[in-house]
C-alpha positions as CSV (number, residue, x, y, z in Angstrom):
1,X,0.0,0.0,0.0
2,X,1.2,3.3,-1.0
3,X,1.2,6.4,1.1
4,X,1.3,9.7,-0.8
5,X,1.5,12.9,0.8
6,X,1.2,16.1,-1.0
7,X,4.4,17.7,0.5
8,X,4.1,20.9,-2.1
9,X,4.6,24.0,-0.7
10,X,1.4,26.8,-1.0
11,X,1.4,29.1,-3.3
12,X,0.5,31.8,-0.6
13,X,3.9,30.6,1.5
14,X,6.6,30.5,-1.5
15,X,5.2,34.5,-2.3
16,X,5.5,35.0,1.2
17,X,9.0,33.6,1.6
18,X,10.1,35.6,-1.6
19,X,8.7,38.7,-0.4
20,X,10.5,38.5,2.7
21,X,14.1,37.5,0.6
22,X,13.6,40.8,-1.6
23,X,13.0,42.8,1.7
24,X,16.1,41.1,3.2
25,X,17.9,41.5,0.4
26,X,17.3,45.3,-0.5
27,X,17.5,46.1,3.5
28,X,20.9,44.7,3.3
29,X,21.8,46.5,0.5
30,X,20.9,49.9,2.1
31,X,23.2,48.9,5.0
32,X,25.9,47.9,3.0
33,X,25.0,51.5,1.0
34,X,25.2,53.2,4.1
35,X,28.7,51.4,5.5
36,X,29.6,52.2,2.5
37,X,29.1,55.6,3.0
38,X,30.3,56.1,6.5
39,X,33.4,54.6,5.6
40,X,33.9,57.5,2.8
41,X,33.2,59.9,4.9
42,X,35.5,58.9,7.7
43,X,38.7,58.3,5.2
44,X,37.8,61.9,3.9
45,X,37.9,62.6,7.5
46,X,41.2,61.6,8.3
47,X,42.8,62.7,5.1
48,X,41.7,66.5,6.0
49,X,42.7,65.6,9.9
50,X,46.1,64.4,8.2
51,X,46.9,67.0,6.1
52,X,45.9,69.7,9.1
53,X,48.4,68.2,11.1
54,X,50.9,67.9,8.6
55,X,50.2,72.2,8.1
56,X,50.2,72.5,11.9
57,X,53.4,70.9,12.5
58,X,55.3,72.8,9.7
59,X,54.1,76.2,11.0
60,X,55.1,75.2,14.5
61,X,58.3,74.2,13.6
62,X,58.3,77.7,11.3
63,X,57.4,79.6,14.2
64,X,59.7,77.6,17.2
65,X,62.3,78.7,14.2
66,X,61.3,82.4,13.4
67,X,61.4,82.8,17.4
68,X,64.3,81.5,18.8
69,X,66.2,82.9,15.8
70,X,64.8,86.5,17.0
71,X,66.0,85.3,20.7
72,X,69.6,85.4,19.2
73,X,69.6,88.3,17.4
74,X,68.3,90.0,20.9
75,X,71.0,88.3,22.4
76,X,73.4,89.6,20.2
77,X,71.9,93.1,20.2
78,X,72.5,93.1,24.0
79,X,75.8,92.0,23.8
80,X,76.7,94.8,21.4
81,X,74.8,97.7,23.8
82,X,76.8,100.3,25.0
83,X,75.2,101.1,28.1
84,X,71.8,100.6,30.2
85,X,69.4,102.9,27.8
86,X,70.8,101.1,24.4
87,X,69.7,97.3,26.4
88,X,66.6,98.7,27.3
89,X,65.6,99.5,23.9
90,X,66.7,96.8,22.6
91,X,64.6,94.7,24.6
92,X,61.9,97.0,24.3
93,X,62.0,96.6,20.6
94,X,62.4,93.3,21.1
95,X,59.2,92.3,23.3
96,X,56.9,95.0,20.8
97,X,58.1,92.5,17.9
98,X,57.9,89.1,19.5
99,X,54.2,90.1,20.9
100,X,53.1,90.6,17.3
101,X,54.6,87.7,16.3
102,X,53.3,85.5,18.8
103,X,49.7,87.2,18.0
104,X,50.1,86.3,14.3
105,X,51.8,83.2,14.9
106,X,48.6,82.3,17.4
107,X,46.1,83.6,14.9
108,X,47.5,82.0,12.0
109,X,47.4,78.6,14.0
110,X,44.0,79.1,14.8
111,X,42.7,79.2,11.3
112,X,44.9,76.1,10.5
113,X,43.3,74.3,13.1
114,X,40.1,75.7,12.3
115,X,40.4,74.3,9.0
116,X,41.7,70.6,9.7
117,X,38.6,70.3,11.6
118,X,36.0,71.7,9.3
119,X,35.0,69.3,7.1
120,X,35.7,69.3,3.3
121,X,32.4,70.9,0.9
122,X,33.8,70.0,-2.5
């Protein structure tokens, strides 16, 4: 005696299970789109971070430069002076041009930094 069952699957279950596949599949696909995204954004990220740093560092080493260079020229200046009134304007002279610096040097670095952490509109 044979036993036949009718193990074919419903209609109404196969479209379900499709449907539910295609919604899988295209919800995956937006997260993968979305990764995909993120992960742009963050190298873009860290290329503008990079290249800040990079501008920050050569300006600081500029600046450490400009500055202690001016440090020896004062210091030669003074060693020159011929009495108490020619060291005091020399240092005079000296502080007026070293606050400038320092005030350019400190805005200049400020719209570096600003920069490096502004993200890039192109």
């Amino acid at each position: 005696m044979t036993n036949h069952l009718n193990l074919e699957i419903p209609p109404e279950v196969r479209e379900f299970a499709e449907k539910t596949v295609d919604q899988a599949r295209k919800a995956f696909d937006g997260y993968v789109a979305a990764a995909q995204k993120a992960a742009a954004q963050t190298e873009a990220a860290a290329e503008n971070a990079a290249a800040g740093v990079k501008d920050m560092s050569a300006k600081a080493i500029s600046y450490a430069e400009a500055n202690v260079k001016a440090a020896f020229d004062l210091a030669e200046n003074l060693v020159k002076a011929k009495d108490p009134k020619e060291i005091m304007a020399i240092q005079t002279e000296y502080l007026k041009s070293q606050i400038a610096a320092v005030q350019e040097q400190a805005k200049a670095m400020g719209e570096t930094i600003k920069s490096a952490i502004t993200p890039d509109h192109k």
